[in-house]
C-alpha positions as CSV (number, residue, x, y, z in Angstrom):
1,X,-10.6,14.1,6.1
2,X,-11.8,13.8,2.8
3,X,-12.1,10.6,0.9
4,X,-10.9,9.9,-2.3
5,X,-13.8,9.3,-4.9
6,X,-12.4,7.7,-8.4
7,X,-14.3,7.0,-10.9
8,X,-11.3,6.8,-14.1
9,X,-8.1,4.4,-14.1
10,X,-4.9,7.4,-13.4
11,X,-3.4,4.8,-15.7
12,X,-5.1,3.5,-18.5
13,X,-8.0,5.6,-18.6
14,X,-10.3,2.7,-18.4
15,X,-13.6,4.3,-16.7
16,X,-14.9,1.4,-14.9
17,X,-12.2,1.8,-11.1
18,X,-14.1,-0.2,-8.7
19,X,-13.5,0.0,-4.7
20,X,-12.4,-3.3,-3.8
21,X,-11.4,-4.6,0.1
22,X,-8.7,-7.1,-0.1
23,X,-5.6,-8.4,1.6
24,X,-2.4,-6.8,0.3
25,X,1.1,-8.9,0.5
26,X,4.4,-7.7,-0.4
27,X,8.1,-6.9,0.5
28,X,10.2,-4.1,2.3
29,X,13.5,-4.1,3.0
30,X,13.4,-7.4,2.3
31,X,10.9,-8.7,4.2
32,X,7.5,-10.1,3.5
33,X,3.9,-8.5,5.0
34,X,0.5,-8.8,4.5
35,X,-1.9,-6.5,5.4
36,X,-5.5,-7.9,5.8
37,X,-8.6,-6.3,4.8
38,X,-7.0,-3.0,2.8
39,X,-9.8,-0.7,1.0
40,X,-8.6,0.7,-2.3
41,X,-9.3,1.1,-5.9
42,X,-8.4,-1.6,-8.4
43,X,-8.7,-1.2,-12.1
44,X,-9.7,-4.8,-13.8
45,X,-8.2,-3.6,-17.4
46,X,-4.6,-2.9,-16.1
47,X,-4.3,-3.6,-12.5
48,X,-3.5,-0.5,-11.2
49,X,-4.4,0.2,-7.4
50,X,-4.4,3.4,-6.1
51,X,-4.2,3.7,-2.4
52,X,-6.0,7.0,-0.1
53,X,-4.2,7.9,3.0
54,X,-6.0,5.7,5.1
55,X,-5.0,2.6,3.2
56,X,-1.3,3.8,3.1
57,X,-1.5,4.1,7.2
58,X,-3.2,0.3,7.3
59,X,0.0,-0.6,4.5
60,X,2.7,0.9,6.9
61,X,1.4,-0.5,10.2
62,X,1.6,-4.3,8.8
63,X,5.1,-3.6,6.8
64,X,7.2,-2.7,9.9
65,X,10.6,-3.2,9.7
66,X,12.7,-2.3,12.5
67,X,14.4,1.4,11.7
68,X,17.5,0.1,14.4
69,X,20.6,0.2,12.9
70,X,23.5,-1.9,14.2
71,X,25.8,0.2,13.1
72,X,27.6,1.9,17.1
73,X,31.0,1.8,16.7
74,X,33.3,0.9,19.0
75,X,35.9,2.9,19.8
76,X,39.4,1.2,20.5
């Protein structure tokens, strides 16, 4: 697999995208995850974070949220 090499801010253009490893937090489907330890680049400018496939996978596994829908139907 290849591995993403960035060097320039997809956003702002700033040239200065650093590699950082940090814990990522947020919210889906309304609940809250945090994923420890994430590798991705972070631009210090604007704040943009771009994630490789690898990082996505690490995002995903700590964001589960049950796909089970309670939604059988009874039939009278």
């Amino acid at each position: 697999m290849t591995r993403l090499k960035l060097t320039v801010c997809p956003n702002c253009g700033n040239k200065n995208l650093k590699k950082v490893r940090k814990a990522v937090t947020g919210t889906r489907q309304g609940k809250r995850y945090s994923a420890p330890a994430v590798e991705f680049y972070e631009c210090h400018e604007c704040g943009e974070r771009v994630y490789d496939p690898a990082a996505i996978r690490q995002l995903e596994q700590h964001s589960h949220v049950s796909s089970k829908h309670k939604s059988a139907r009874r039939v009278a």
